[in-house]
C-alpha positions in Angstrom: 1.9 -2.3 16.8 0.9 1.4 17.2 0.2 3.1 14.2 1.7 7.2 14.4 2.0 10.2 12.2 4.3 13.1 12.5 2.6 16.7 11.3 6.0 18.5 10.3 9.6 17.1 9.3 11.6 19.7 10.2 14.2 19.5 12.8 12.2 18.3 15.8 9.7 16.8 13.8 13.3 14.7 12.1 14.5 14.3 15.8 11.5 12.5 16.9 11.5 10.2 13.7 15.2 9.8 14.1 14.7 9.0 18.0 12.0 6.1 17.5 14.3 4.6 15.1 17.5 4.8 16.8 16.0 3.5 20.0 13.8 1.2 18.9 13.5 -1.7 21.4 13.6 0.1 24.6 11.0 2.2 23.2 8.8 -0.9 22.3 9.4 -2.6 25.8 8.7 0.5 27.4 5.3 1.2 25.6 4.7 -2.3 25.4 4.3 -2.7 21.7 6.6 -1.6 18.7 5.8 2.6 17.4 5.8 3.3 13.6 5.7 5.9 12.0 3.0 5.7 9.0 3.1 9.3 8.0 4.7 12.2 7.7 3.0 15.7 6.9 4.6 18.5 5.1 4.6 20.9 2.4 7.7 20.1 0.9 9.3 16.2 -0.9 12.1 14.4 0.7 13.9 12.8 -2.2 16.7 9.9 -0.7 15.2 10.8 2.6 14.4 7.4 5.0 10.9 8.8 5.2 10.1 9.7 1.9 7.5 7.3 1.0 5.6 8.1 3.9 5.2 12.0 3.1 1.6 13.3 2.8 0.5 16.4 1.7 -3.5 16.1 3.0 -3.8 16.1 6.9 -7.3 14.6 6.0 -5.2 11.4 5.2 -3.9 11.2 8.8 -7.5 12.1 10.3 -9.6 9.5 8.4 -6.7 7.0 8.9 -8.3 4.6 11.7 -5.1 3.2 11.8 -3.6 6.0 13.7 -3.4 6.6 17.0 -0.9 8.7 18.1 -0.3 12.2 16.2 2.8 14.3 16.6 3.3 17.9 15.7 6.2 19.5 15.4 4.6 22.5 12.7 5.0 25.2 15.4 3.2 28.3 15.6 -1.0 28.2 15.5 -2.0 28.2 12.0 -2.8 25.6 11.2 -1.6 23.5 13.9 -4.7 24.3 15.9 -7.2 23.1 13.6 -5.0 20.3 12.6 -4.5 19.3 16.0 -7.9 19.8 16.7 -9.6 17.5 14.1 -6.8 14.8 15.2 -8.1 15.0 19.4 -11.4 15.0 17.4 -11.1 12.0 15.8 -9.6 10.2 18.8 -6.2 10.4 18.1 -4.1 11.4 21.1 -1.6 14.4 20.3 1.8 14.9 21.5 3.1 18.2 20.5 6.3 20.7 20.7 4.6 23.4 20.1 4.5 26.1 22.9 2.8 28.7 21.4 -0.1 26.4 20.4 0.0 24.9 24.3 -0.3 28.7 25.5 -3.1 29.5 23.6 -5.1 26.6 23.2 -4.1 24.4 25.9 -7.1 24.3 28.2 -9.7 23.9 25.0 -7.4 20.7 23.7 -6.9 19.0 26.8 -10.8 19.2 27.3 -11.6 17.5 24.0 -8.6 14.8 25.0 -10.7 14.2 28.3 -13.9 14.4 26.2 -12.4 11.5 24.1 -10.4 9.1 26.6 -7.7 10.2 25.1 -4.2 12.3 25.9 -2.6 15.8 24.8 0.7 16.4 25.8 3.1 19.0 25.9 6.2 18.0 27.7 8.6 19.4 25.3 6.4 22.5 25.1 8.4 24.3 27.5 11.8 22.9 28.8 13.4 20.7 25.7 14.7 17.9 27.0 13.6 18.9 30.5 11.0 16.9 32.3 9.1 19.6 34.4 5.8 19.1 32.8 4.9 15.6 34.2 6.2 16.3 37.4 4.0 19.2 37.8 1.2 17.3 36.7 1.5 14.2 38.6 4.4 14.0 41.1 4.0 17.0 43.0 0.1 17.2 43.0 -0.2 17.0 46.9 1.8 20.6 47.0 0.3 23.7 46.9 3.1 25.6 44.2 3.6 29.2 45.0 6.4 30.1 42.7 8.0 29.1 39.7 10.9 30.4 38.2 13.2 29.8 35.4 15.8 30.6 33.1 13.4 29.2 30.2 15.3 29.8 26.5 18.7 29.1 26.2 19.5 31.4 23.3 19.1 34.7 25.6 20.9 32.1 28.3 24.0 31.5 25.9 24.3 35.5 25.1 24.2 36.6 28.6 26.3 33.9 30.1 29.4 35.0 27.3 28.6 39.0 27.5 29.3 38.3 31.3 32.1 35.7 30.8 33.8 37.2 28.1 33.2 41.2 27.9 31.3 41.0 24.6 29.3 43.8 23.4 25.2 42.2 22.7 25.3 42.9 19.3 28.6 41.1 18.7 27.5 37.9 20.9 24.3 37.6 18.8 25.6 37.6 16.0 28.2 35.2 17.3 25.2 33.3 18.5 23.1 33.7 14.9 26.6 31.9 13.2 26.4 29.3 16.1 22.6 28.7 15.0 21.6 29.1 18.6 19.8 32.2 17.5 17.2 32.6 14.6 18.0 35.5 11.5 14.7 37.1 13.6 15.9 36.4 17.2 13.0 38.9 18.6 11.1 35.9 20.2 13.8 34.9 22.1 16.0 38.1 22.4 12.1 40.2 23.7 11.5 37.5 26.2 8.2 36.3 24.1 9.8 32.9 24.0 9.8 32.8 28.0 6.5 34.6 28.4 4.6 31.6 26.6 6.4 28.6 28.7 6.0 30.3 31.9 1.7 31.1 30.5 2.5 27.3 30.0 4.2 26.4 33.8 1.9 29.0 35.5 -1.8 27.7 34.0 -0.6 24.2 35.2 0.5 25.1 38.6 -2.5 27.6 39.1 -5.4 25.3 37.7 -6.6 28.1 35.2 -5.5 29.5 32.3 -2.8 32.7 32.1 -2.9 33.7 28.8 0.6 35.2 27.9 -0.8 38.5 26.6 -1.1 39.7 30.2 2.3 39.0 31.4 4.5 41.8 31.9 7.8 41.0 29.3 11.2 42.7 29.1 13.9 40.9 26.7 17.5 41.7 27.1 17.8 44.2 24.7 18.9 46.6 27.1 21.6 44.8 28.5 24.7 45.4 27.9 28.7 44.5 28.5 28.5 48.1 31.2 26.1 46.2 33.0 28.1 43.0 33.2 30.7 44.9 34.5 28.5 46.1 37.6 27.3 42.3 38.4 31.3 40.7 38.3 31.4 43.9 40.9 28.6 42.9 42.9 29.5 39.1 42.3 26.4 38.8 40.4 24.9 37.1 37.3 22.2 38.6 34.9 19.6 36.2 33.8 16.2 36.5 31.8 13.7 35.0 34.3 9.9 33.9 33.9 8.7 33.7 36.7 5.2 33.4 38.5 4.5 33.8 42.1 1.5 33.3 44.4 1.4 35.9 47.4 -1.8 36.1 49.6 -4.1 34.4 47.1 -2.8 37.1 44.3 -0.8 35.4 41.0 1.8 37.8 40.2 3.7 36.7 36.4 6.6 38.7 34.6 9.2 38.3 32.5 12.7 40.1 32.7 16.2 40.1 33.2 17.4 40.2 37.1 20.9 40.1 39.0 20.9 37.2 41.0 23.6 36.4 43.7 25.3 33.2 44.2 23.1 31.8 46.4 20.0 31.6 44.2 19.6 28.1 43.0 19.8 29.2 39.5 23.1 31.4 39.6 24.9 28.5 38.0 22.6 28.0 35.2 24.7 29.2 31.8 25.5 28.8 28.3 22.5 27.0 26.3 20.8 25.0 29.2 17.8 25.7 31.3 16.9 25.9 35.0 13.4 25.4 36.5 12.8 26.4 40.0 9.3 25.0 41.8 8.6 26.1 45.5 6.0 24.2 47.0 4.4 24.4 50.4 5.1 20.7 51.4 8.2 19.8 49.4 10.4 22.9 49.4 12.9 23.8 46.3 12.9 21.6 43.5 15.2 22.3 40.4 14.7 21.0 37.1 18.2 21.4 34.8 19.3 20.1 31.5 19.0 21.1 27.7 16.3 23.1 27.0 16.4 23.1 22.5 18.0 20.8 20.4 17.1 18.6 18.5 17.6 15.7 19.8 17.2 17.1 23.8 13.2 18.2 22.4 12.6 15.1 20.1 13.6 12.9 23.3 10.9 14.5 25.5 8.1 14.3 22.3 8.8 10.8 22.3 8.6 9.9 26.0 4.9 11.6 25.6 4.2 9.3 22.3 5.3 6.4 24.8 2.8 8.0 27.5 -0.1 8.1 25.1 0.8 4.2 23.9 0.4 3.2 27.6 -2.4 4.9 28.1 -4.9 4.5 24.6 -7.8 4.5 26.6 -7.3 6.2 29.6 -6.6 10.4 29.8 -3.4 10.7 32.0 -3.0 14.8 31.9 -4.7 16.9 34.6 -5.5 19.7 32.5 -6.8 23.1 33.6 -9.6 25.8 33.5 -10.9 27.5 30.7 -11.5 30.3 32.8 -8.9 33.1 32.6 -7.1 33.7 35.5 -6.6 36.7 36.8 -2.9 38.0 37.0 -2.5 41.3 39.4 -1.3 44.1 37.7 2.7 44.2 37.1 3.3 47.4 39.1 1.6 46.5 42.2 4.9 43.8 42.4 7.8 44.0 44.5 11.1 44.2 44.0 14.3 46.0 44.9 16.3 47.4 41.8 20.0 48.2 40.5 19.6 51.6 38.6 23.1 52.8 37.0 23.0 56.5 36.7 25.1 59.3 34.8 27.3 61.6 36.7 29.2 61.2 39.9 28.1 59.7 43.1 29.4 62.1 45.8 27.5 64.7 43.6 24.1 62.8 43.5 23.9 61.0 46.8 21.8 63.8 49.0 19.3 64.0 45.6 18.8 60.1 45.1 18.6 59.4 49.1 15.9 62.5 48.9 14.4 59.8 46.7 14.6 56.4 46.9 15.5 56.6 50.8 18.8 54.5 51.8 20.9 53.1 49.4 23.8 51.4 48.3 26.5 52.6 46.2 28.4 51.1 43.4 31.2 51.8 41.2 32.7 49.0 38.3 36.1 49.1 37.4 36.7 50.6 34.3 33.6 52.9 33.9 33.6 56.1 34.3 31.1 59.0 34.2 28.2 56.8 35.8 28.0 54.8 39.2 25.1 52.8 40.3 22.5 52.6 43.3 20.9 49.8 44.5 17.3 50.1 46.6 15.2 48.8 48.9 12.4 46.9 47.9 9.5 48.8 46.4 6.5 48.5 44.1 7.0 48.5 40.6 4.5 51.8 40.6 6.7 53.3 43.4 9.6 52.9 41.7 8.5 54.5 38.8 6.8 57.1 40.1 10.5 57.8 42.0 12.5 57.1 38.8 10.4 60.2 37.0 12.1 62.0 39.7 15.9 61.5 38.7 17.4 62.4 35.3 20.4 60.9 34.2 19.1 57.3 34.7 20.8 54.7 32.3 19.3 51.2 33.2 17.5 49.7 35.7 17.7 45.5 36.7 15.5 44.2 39.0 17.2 42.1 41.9 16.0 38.8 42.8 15.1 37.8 46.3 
């Protein structure tokens, strides 16, 4: 039997506890030998709770515990997940972990001390929920060279934009219908200013790339400027508005950013909406893969926690993650990107046209049904610096979307 301990029991760290119960003998065929949990950490008492004789309050209990092996945490955030996490790889107890914002920071430096040890850290719930992408990347796909990855990576923004687009509402009415649905937090500015995505795709690009991207230097819009005019312009141009991470490589140069984009009906993630998640890898060798399915929850996370505590049981001895550089890779500056852009502008077209083709060169024209006093211009592919070097040029300018390729 395999001794584990769960470092927060809140509603992943529940899930997972819930999950090894509820699934009990295909876990233990699977891994080989039964998983119990012997601990749980937290703060707080669990009166009448299943796990309630197993709460600890010390993580020192855990770490001088020779007994366990496997550690889960579930805390979130860094403090003091990293130095508990730390003293746990330290120890040699492998880690599996939830926690993205630990992965992004500290990845590299606790997959080192897992090699160090024989032992494993893993992350696979760290960026997609229920979605396996992480594995894959690590060992499925390792004869392809990636060159882009791309997804629609938190499902809260996901679930706002899909209905503002679906059903006409207005963003401060769908978040707060998205608040009551518990899909967004009371302070949704990780999710709703795209810091949520920037530190999953830090995650998916220091994996892909071999080094590590450290989130701080990745260009991020939210959604926060979107709105239900805008929605109207993309039913027009048959269109969806997404929040995309996304990480490219072009001519040995890693280009990362996070923003919303119009994408048409032919991009593989046009259908991805409501809460769930899309992941698209391009490799040299294999082509398009897409990874779909729930990317929170409870139960969707706790699932993919647990299939890394029944990686680390198979493997006790033996590290199974490829992990990458501590050295910082180097992302080119977001401006020197390009992309072509929809700008919706005040005033009328036939009034504007000569000025903004003096501009931006050729262009298309748009108008949406039902708005009036504006129209809309889509360009030709630019530089992010040419375009706003261009857009200093114009007044009247309301919004800009980039438009994916």
């Amino acid at each position: 039997m395999i001794k584990a301990a769960v470092l927060g029991y809140g509603n992943i760290g529940s899930g997972v506890v819930q999950v090894l119960s509820m699934n009990k003998e295909c876990i233990k065929k699977t891994a080989g030998q039964e998983i119990e949990v012997k601990y749980v950490l937290d703060l707080r008492e669990f009166p009448g709770d299943p796990m309630e004789n197993k709460v600890v309050h010390d993580i020192n209990q855990i770490i001088e515990d020779s007994e366990i092996q496997i550690v889960v945490e579930t805390m979130g955030g860094t403090k003091p997940a990293y130095d508990f996490v730390k003293a746990c790889l330290e120890a040699g107890k492998s880690v599996a972990t939830s926690n993205k914002e630990l992965v992004a920071k500290h990845g590299a430096e606790l997959m080192r001390i897992a090699e160090e040890k024989q032992i494993n850290f893993l992350f696979e719930a760290s960026v997609g929920g229920g979605i396996p992408i992480i594995r894959p990347l690590n060992q499925c796909i390792t004869s392809d060279e990636v060159y882009e990855i791309t997804g629609i990576l938190n499902g809260t923004t996901n679930y706002m934009l899909t209905n503002m687009a679906k059903k006409g509402m207005t963003f401060d009415a769908i978040l707060k219908k998205a608040q009551e649905l518990g899909y967004a937090e009371r302070h949704p500015e990780a999710d709703i200013e795209g810091f949520d995505a920037c530190r999953k795709i830090a995650i998916l690009s220091s994996l892909a790339f071999g080094a590590q991207v450290d989130y701080e230097d990745i260009h991020t819009e939210g959604i926060t400027t979107i709105s239900d005019v805008d929605m109207k312009y993309a039913l027009k141009l048959e269109k969806a508005i997404k929040l995309f991470g996304t990480s490219k490589k072009i001519d040995n140069k890693i280009y990362a950013m996070v923003s919303p984009v119009m994408v048409g009906e032919e991009h593989p993630l046009y259908g991805v909406n409501g809460v769930m998640n899309g992941i698209l890898v391009r490799g040299d060798v294999i082509g398009d893969l897409m990874f779909y399915g729930a990317g929170a929850g409870k139960l969707p996370t706790a699932s993919a926690v647990v299939a890394d505590v029944v990686e680390a049981a198979k493997n006790l001895n033996r590290t199974v993650m490829r992990r990458w550089s501590e050295k910082k890779l180097q992302l080119e500056c977001f401006e020197s990107a390009k992309n072509a852009f929809f700008v919706r502008i005040s005033g009328e077209a036939q009034n504007r046209q000569e000025e903004l083709e003096a501009v931006f060169g050729s262009l298309d024209i748009v108008k949406a049904d039902g708005v009036d006093g504006e129209f809309a211009i889509l360009t030709k592919e630019m530089t992010e610096a040419e375009y706003i070097e261009k857009a200093g040029k114009v007044t009247g300018i309301l919004n800009r979307i980039r438009l994916a390729k």
